[in-house]
N, C-alpha and C positions, 0 to 999 in steps of 0.2 A: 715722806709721803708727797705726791706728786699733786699739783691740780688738778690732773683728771681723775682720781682716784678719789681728790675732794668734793669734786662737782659731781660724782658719782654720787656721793655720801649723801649728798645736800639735795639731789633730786631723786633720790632713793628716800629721805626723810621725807619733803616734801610730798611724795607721793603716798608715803604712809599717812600722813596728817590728811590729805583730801579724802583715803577711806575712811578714817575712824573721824570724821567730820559729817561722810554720806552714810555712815554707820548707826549715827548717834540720829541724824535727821529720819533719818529710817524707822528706828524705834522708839523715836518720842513719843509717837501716839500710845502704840503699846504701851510703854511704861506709865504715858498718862491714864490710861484705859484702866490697867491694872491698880495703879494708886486712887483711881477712884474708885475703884471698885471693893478694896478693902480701910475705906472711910467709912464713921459713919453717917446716917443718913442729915445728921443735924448739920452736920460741918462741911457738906458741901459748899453750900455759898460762901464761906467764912478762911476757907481754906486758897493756897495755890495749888492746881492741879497738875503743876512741874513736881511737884515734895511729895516725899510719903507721910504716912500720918506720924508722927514727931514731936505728938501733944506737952507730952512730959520734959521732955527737952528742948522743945524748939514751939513757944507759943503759935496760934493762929494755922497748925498744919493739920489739926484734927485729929479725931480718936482712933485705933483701930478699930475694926469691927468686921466680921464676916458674914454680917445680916443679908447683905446684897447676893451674897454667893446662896445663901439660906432659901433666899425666896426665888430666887433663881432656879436651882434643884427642885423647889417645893413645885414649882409653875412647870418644870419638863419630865419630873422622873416616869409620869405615865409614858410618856413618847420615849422615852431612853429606856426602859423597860422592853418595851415592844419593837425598839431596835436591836435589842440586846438578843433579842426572841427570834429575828429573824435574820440575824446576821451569824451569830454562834451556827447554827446548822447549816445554813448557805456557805459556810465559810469549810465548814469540814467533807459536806457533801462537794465541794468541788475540789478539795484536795484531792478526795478520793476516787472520784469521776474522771478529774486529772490521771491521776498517777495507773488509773485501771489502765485507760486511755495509751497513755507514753509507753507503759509496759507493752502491750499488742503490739504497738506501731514500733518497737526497739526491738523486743527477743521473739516473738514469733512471724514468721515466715507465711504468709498466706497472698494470695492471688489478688491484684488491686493495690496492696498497703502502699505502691508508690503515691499513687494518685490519690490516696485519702489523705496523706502525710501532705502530699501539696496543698490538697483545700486547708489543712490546719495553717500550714505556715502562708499559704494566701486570704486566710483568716486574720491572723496578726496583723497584715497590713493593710486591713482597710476600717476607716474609725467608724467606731459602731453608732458616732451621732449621723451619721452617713446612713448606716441599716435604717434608722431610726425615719427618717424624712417622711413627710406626709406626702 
């Protein structure tokens, strides 16, 4: 094995070790977000918020508990309901509106279909916070 083939190795590891360093810094929050989110409510203060709850094994990490998630759901399901209500049918009414759409503008032949097929694809590119502007 050659030196270059070594210094390859060693800035090839190197450079694995800087992502799973920007990896880990990345999802600390999450993973703290997450681990307190399934504590329970008593053992926040008492607890690190690096640990998952580890009670039985590992003192001062706190209990599990899913109460957070509990009241969480309890506080949104009218709004998740009524997103659910209007996303379910906005979601198949425009598959369908879609695909009527594509079909026309593919297999039949009619006067115009160039120029309507260009407003679509000159539709794609222009962002719709743009349409939007006061």
């Amino acid at each position: 094995m050659s030196t270059a083939d070594s210094d390859a190795r060693l800035k090839r590891l190197g450079l694995y070790a800087v992502l799973v360093a920007m990896a880990g810094f990345y999802l600390l929050p999450i993973l703290t977000g997450l681990f307190t989110s399934i504590t329970s409510p008593e053992s926040y203060t008492g607890q690190s918020p690096f640990l998952p709850p580890l009670e039985p094994l590992i003192d001062g990490t706190g209990s599990f508990s899913l109460q957070s998630w509990g009241n969480a759901f309890d506080g949104l399901a009218r709004g998740l309901a009524n997103s659910f209500i209007l996303v379910i049918p906005a979601t198949i009414l425009s598959g369908l509106f879609g695909s009527m759409a594509a079909y026309g503008l593919t297999n039949v032949d009619w006067r115009g279909q160039v120029g309507i097929y260009a407003l679509f694809v000159a539709g794609i590119f222009i962002p719709t916070r743009r349409c939007w502007c006061r």
